[in-house]
N, C-alpha and C positions, 0 to 999 in steps of 0.2 A: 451548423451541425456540431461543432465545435462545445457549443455555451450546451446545447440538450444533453449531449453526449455525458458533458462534466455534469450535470442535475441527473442525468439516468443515475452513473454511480453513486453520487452521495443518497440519492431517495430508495435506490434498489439495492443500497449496503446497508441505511440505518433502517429499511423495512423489511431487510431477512434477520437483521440482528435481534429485532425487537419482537418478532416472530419467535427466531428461538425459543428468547426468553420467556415470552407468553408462552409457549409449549410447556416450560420449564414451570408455570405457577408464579412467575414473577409478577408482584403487583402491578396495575397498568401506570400509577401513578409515579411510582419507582421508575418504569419503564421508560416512560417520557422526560424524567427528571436527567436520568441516565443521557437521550438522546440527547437533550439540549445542553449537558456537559461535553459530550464527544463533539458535537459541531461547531459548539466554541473553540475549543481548543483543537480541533480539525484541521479549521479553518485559519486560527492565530498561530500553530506550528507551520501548520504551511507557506504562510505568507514569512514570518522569521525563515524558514528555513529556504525559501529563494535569495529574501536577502543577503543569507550567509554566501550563496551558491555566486548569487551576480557583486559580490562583496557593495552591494548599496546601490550599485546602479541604476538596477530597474526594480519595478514592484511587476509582481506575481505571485504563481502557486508551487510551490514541490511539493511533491508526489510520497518522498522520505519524509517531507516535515509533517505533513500531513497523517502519514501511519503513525509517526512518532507523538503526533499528539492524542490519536484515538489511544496509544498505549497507554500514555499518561493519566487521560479521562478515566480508561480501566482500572490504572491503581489508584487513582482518587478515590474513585467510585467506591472500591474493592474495602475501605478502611471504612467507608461513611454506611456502608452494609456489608458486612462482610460474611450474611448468611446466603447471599448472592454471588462469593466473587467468583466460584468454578462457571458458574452460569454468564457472567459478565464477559470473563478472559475468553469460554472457549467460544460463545457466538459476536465479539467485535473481530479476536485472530481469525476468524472463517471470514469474514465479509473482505478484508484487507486486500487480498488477489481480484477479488471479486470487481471493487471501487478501482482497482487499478488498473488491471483489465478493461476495463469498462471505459475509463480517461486516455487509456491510449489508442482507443479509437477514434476516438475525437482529434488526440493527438496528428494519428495519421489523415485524417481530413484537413488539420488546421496547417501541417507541413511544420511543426516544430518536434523534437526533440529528434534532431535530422542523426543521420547513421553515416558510418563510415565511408570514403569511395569505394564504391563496390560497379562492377559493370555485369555481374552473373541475374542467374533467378531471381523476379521479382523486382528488380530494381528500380527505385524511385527518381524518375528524371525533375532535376530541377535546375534554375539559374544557374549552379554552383559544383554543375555536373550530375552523375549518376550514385547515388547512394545506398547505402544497404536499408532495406524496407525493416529497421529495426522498432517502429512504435507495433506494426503489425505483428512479428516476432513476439513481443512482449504483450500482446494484447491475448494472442494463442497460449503462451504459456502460463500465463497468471490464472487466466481462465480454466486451465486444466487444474490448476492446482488450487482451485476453490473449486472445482468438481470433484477433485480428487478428496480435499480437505472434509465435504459435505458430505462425501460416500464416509468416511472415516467415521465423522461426528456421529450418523445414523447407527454406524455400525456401535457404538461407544469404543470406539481407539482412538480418538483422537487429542494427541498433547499438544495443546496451544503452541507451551514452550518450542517443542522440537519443530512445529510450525512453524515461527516466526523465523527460527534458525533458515530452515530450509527456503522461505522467502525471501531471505537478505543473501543467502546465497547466489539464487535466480537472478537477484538484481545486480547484484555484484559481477556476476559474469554477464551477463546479459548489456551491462555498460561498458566492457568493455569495445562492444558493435556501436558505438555513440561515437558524433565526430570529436567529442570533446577530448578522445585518447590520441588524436591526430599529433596535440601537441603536449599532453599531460600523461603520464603516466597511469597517475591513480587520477580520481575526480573527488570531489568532495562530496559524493553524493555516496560511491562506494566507501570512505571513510565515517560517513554521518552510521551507514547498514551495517560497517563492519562494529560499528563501538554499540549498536542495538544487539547484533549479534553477542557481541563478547559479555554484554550485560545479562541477554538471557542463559546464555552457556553457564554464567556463573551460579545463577540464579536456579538451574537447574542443577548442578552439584552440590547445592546445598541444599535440594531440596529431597534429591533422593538420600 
């Protein structure tokens, strides 16, 4: 359930992105050119941005390295057409909750990205005691805010920018219910969100 879960997201993010865009008049060829830039580097952020997380130990995927490369592909993209790049930024920022949401379902089937001790509502019994049901948590909230993003987009209100802000927020606080504040502070996953945040913050001052 696990391995589906993680292909639901990335096929149900890069086939509403690519949606948009065709709504938008975007050539299909552009389109496709586009996807297979965002899934390389999706997929090559992601896998680096574990490694930074387990510092080499293990190989896998994070979730931050992953958004951080679809950004990347955006502003690649954005310079190599850049009569496309409002159409680029605001339908890969809508999918981003969406693939996230989506992985941490899988998450809570597969019993990794485990949540704090917690003994209340919902809690997830394992080896290692009872925990807070935080992949589930995160799976409702991400979701709502790619439902909320996609009401936005339709209506035309919607700023990528103050999107992603408010996304790195959610996760920010949102890890703090992760066992990994048991013994850390901060984690490096909220550090990797807060330096995307602080990029787009900037990025937004200068643009208004």
């Amino acid at each position: 359930m696990y391995r589906i879960m993680m292909l639901s997201a990335i096929f149900f993010g890069f086939s509403t992105a690519s949606g948009l865009q065709k709504k938008k008049n975007v050539p299909l060829r552009i389109i496709g050119l586009s996807v297979v830039l965002e899934m390389i580097l999706c997929m090559y952020m992601s896998f680096i941005g574990y490694l930074v997380i387990t510092k080499g130990r293990t190989i896998g995927l994070n979730s931050t390295g992953a958004a951080l490369g679809i950004i990347l592909g955006v502003l690649i993209f954005s310079k190599i057409t850049p009569q496309y790049k409002k159409v680029f930024f605001e339908s890969y920022v809508i999918v981003l909750p969406l693939m996230y949401g989506l992985g941490k379902i899988g998450c809570a089937f597969a019993g990794c990205c485990a949540g704090i001790p917690y003994n209340g509502f919902m809690r997830v019994h394992t080896a290692n005691g009872d925990l807070f049901p935080i992949q589930k948590l995160e799976a409702v909230v991400f979701l709502l805010l790619f439902a909320g993003s996609l009401l936005l987009y339709f209506k035309d209100r919607f700023n990528p920018s103050h999107a992603v802000i408010i996304y790195c927020i959610a996760k920010i606080a949102l890890d703090f219910l992760r066992i990994g504040h048991v013994d850390h502070l901060i984690t490096t996953n909220q550090i990797m969100c807060a330096a995307i945040m602080a990029f787009f913050i900037l990025y937004t001052s200068k643009s208004s």
